[in-house]
C-alpha positions in Angstrom: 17.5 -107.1 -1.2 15.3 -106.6 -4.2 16.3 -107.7 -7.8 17.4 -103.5 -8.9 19.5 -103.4 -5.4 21.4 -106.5 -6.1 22.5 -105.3 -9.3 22.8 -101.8 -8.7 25.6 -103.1 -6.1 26.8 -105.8 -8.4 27.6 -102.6 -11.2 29.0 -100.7 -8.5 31.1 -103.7 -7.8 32.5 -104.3 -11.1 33.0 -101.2 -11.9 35.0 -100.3 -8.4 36.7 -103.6 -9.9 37.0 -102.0 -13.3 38.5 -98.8 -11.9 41.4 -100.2 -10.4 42.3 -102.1 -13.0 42.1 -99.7 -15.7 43.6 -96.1 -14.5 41.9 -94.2 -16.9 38.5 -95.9 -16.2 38.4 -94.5 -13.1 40.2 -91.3 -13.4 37.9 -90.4 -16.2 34.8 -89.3 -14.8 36.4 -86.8 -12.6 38.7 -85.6 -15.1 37.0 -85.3 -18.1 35.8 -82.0 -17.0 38.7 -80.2 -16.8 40.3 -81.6 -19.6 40.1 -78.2 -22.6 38.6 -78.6 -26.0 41.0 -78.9 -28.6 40.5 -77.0 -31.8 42.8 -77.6 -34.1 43.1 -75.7 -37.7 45.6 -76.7 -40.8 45.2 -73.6 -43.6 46.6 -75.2 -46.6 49.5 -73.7 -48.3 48.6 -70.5 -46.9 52.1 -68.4 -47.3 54.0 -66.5 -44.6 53.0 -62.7 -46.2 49.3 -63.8 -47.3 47.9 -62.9 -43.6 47.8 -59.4 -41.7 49.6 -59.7 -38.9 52.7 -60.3 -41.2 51.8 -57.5 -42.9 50.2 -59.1 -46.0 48.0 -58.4 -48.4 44.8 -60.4 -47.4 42.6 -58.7 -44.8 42.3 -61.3 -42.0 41.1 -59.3 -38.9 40.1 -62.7 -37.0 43.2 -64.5 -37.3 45.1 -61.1 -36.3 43.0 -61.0 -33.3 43.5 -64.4 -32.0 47.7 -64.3 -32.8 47.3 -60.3 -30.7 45.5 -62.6 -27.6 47.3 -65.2 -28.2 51.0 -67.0 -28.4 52.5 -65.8 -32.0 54.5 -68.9 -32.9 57.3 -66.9 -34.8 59.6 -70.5 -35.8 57.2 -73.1 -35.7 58.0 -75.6 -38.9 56.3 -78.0 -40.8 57.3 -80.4 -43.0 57.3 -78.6 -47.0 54.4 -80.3 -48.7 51.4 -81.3 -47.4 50.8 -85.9 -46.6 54.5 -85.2 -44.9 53.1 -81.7 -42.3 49.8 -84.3 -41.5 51.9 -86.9 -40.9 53.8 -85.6 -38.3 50.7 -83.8 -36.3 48.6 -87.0 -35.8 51.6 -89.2 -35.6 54.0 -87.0 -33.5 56.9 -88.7 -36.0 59.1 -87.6 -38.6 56.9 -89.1 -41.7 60.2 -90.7 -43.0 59.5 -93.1 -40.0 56.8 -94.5 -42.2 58.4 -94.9 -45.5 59.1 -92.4 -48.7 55.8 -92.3 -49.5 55.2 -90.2 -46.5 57.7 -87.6 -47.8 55.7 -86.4 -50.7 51.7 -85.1 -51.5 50.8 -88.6 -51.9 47.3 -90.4 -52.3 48.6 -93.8 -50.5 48.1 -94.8 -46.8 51.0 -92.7 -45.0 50.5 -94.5 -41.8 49.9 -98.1 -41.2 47.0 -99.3 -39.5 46.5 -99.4 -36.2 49.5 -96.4 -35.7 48.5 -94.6 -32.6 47.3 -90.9 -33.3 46.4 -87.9 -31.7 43.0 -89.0 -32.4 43.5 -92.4 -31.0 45.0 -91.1 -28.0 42.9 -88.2 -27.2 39.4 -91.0 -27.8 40.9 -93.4 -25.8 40.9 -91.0 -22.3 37.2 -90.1 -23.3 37.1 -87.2 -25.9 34.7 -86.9 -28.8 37.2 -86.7 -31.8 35.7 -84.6 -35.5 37.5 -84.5 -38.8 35.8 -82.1 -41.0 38.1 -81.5 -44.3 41.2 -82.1 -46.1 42.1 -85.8 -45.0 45.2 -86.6 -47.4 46.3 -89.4 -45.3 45.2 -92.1 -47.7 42.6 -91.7 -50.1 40.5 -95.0 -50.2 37.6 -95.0 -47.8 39.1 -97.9 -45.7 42.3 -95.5 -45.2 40.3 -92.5 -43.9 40.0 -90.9 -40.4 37.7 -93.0 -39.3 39.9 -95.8 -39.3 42.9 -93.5 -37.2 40.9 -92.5 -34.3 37.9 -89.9 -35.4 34.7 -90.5 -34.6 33.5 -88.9 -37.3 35.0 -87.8 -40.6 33.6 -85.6 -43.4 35.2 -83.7 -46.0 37.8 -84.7 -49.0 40.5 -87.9 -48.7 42.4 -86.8 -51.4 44.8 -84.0 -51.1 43.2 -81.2 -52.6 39.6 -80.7 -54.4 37.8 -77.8 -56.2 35.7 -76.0 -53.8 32.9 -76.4 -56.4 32.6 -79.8 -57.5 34.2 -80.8 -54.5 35.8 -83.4 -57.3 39.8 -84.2 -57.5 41.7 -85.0 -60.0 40.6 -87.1 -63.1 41.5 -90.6 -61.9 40.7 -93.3 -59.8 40.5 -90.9 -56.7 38.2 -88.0 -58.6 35.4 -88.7 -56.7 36.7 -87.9 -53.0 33.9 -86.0 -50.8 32.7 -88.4 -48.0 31.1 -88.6 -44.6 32.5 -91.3 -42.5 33.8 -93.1 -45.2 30.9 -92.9 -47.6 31.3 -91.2 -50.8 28.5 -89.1 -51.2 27.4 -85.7 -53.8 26.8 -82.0 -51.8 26.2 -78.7 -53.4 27.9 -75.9 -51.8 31.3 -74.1 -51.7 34.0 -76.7 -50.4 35.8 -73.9 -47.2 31.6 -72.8 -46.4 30.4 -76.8 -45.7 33.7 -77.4 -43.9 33.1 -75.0 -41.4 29.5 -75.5 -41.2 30.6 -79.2 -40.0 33.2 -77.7 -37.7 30.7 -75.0 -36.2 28.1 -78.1 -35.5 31.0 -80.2 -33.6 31.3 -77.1 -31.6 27.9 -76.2 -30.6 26.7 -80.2 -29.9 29.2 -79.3 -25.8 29.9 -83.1 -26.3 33.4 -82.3 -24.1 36.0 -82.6 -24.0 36.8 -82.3 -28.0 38.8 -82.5 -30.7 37.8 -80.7 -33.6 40.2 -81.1 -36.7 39.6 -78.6 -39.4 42.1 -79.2 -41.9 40.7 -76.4 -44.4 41.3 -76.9 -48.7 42.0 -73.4 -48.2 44.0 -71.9 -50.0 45.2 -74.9 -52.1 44.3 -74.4 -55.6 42.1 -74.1 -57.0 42.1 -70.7 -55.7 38.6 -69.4 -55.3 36.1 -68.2 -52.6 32.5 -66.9 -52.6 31.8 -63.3 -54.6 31.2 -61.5 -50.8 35.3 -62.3 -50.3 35.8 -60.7 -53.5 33.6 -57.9 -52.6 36.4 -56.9 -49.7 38.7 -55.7 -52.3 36.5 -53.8 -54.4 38.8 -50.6 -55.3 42.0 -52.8 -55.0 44.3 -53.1 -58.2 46.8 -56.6 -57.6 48.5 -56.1 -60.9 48.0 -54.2 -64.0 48.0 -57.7 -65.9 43.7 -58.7 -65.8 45.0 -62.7 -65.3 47.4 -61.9 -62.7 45.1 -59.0 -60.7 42.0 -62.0 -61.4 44.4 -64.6 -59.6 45.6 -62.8 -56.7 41.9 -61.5 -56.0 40.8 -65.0 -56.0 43.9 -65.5 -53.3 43.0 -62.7 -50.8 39.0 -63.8 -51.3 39.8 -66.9 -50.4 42.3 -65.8 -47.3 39.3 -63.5 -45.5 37.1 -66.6 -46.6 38.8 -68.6 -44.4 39.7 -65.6 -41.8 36.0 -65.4 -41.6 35.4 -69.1 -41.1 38.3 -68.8 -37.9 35.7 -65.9 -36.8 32.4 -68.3 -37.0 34.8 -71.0 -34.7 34.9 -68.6 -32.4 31.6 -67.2 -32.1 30.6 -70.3 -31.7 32.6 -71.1 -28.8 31.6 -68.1 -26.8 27.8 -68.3 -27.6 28.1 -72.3 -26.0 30.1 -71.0 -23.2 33.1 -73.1 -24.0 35.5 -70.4 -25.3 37.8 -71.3 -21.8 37.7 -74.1 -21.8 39.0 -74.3 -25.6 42.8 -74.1 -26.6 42.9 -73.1 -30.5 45.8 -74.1 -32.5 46.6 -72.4 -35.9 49.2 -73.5 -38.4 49.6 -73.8 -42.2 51.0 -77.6 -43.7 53.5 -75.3 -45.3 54.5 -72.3 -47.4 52.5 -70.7 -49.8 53.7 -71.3 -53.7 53.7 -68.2 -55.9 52.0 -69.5 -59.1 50.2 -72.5 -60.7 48.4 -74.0 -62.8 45.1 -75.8 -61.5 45.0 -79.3 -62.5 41.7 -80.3 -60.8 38.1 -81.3 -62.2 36.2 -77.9 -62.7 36.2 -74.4 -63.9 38.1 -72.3 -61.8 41.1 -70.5 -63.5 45.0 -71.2 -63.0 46.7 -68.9 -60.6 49.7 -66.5 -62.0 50.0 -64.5 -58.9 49.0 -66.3 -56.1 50.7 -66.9 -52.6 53.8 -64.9 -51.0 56.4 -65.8 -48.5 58.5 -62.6 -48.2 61.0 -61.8 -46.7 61.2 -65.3 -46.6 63.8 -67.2 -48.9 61.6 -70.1 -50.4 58.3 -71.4 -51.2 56.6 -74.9 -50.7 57.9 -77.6 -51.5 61.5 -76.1 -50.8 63.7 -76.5 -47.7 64.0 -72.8 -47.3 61.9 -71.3 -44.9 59.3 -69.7 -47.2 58.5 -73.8 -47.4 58.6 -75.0 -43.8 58.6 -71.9 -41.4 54.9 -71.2 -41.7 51.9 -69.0 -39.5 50.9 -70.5 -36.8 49.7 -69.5 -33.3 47.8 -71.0 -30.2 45.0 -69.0 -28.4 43.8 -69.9 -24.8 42.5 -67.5 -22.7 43.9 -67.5 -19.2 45.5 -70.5 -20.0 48.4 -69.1 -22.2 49.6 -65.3 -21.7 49.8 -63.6 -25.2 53.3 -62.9 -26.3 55.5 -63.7 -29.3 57.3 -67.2 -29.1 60.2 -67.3 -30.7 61.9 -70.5 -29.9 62.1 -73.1 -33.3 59.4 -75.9 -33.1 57.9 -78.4 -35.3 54.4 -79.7 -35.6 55.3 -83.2 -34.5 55.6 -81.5 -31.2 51.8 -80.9 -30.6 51.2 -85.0 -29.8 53.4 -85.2 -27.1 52.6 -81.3 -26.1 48.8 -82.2 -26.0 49.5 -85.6 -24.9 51.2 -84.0 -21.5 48.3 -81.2 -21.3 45.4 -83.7 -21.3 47.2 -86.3 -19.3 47.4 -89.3 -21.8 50.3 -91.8 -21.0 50.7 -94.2 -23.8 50.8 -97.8 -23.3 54.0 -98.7 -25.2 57.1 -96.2 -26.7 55.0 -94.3 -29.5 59.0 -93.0 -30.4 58.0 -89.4 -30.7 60.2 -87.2 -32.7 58.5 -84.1 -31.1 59.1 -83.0 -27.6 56.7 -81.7 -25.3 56.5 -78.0 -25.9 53.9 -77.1 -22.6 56.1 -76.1 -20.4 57.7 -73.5 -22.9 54.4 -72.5 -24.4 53.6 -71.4 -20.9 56.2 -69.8 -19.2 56.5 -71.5 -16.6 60.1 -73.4 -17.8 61.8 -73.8 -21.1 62.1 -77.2 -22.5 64.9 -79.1 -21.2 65.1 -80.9 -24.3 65.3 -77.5 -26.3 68.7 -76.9 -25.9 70.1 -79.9 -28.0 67.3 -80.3 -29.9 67.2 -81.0 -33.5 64.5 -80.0 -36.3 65.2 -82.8 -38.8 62.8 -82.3 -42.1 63.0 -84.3 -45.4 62.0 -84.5 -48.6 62.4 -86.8 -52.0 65.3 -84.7 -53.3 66.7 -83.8 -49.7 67.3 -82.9 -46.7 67.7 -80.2 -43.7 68.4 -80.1 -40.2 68.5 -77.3 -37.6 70.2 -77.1 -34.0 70.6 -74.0 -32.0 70.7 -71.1 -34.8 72.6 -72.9 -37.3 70.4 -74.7 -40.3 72.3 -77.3 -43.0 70.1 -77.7 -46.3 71.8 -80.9 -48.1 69.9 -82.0 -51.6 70.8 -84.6 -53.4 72.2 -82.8 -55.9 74.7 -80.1 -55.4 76.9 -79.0 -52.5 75.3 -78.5 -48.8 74.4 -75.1 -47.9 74.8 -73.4 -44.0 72.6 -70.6 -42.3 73.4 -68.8 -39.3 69.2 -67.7 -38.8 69.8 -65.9 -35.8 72.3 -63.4 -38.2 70.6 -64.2 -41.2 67.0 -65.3 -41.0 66.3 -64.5 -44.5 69.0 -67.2 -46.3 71.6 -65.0 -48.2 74.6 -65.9 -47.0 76.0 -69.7 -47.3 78.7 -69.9 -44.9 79.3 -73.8 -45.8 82.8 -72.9 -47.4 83.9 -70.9 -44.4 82.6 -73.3 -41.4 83.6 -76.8 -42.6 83.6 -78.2 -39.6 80.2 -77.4 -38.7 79.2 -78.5 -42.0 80.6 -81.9 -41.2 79.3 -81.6 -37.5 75.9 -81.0 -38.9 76.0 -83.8 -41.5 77.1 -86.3 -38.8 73.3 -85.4 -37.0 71.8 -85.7 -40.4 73.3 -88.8 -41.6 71.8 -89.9 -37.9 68.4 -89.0 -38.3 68.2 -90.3 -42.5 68.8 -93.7 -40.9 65.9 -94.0 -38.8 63.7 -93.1 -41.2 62.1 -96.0 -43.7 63.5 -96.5 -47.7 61.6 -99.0 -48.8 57.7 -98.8 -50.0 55.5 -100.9 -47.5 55.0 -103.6 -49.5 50.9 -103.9 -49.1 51.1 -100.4 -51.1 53.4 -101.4 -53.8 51.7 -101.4 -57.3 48.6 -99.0 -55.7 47.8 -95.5 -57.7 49.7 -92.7 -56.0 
């Protein structure tokens, strides 16, 4: 046997040996290929009425097309600010799990390290795993995606930037935009280099995927390109210049990022990859109705900016104009277009992905979510959806929903009770007339507030928030 023979069987060996050992190892090769691409999109306090298909006033004639052909998903909640919403997706966990700096827009490290991810997961069964945006999961280069399972991050770390100078802030965290960890200066609007990141992902066919765009859009500061603006020419917002100014700024920057969606998907049909691709769309939460911009750069404040109607609430409440939020998932073939109107949260899309791609962790990962496949399909409701909870927290309270009925407790103040099935807009408290339910409700709170973590991790304590 020559010298390349004997080691060609000597690989085969070991790996044979390899396979049986390791699961995955072996099971990879074959099933690699028919695990889908995974294009996931976070709009950023993008509001319930700023989109078309909810009748708004932003022209978005991709995103309408892909909710049309795709699954609407009519209840899915997030948590009301933004660290908290990102949290739970790559975590799969309430972000009270991780500590209270997890239930507010916070520049600190929200998980620790080494916390199992969707990333992680998804990279560790063979996929090529892109972050190209908003990071707000800890914004010091050693905290970035890199270090929670992406291959390759690029984009802000900080929770919000202008989408000029790309610059946060004035602080210790102003200078944020980075590739892979590496600060770095680019010219170019902020939502255009995003996607131009994403769109490269796509069209490299490394499969199977995960691309992550977690847009700025439409945080403020509110602004898009003049040729977003130019879609409204002839359209009068409000007879006040600031306030028609701000809410032009708004739409622009809605069809900027509609537009974006569009390129995504272009791209995925000129690479043949569009069926093989499952698209998930969701806001971090509500939209809020005015602002001022406190970031490092030029653009204006926004007096009329985002709207949630007929929704009670905005971000950053408990209501559901905070936490009920757009969202759909597109797959053609794969998932038959309808309206689903059954209540889930985003922590649900770990273990619902987790199931679709076939990961099986190695230890208890203590998922709040459930896996929402089977439901998302058709082909059998939950079982977990009839007594499931939505728990969702905040620094100055609480909520929890089972079956129709929705308890709002703050720390100040008496608890309020929603029947959203009767009353899915929040105008009538029934706390006073169903105590009992009240006190049924509060018992599953009081449940779920004691798993979650009150103390700062200490390795954080004294750090610039």
């Amino acid at each position: 046997m020559t010298a390349v023979l004997r080691f060609a069987a000597l690989a085969c060996f070991f790996l044979a040996v390899a396979g049986a050992a390791i699961p995955h190892l072996a099971a990879n090769a074959a099933d690699l290929a028919s695990r889908p691409n995974i294009l996931l999109i976070v709009a950023d306090d993008l509001g319930w009425s700023d989109v078309g298909w909810h009748g708004g006033f932003s022209k978005t004639p991709h995103l309408d097309r892909l909710v049309r052909e795709g699954i609407e998903l009519d209840q899915h909640y997030v948590q009301p600010v933004c660290t908290p919403t990102r949290t739970a997706l790559m975590s799969g966990r309430y972000p009270g799990r991780f500590g209270p700096h997890a239930l507010a827009p916070s520049n600190l490290r929200a998980m620790p390290l080494g916390t199992v991810t969707l990333a992680s997961a998804l990279q560790s069964i063979g996929y090529q795993t892109y972050q190209a945006g908003k990071w707000h999961l800890g914004a010091r280069t050693e905290w970035g995606p890199n270090q929670f399972g992406f291959h390759h991050g690029y984009g802000t770390l900080t929770g919000a930037a202008d989408p000029w100078t790309h610059k946060y802030r004035r602080g210790p965290y102003e200078d944020t935009w980075h590739r892979d960890g590496k600060l770095f200066d680019e010219k170019g609007n902020a939502t255009e280099l995003i996607a131009a990141e994403a769109v490269r992902r796509i069209e490299e066919k490394r499969s199977p995927w995960l691309v992550y765009v977690p847009f700025h859009a439409v945080h403020t500061p509110v602004d898009a390109p003049d040729e977003y603006k130019r879609l409204y020419d002839g359209v009068k917002f409000d007879n006040d210049p600031a306030r028609h100014d701000s809410r032009l700024r708004m739409a622009a920057m809605v069809s900027q990022l509609d537009a974006k969606v569009g390129q995504f998907v272009t791209a995925l049909e000129a690479t043949g990859q569009r069926a093989s691709t499952l698209i998930i769309f969701t806001s971090d939460n509500g939209g809020i109705e005015s602002l001022q911009n406190a970031y490092v750069g030029e653009v204006g404040h926004s007096p009329l900016n985002s709207e949630n109607d007929p929704l009670r609430g905005q971000k950053a409440t408990l209501y559901e104009g905070g936490i009920r939020v757009c969202a759909f998932a597109n797959w053609p073939g794969k998932l038959a277009p309808r309206k689903h109107t059954r209540p889930m949260h985003v922590a649900d899309w770990f273990p619902t992905l987790a199931s679709l791609v076939d990961y099986h962790p190695q230890a208890d990962l203590r998922w709040d979510g459930i896996n929402q496949w089977p439901a998302l399909t058709g082909t059998a409701e939950s079982t977990e959806q009839e007594s499931r909870t939505i728990y969702i927290a905040m620094g100055g309270g609480r909520m929890l929903r089972r079956g129709d009925w929705k308890l709002i407790a703050m720390n100040q103040g008496k608890p309020q009770l929603y029947n959203l099935a009767a009353d899915p807009y929040e105008k009538r408290d029934l706390a006073e007339s169903e105590p009992e339910r009240v006190a049924e409700l509060q018992k599953l709170l009081a449940a779920e507030r004691a798993k979650d973590v009150t103390e700062l991790p200490a390795d954080l304590v004294g750090l610039p928030k």
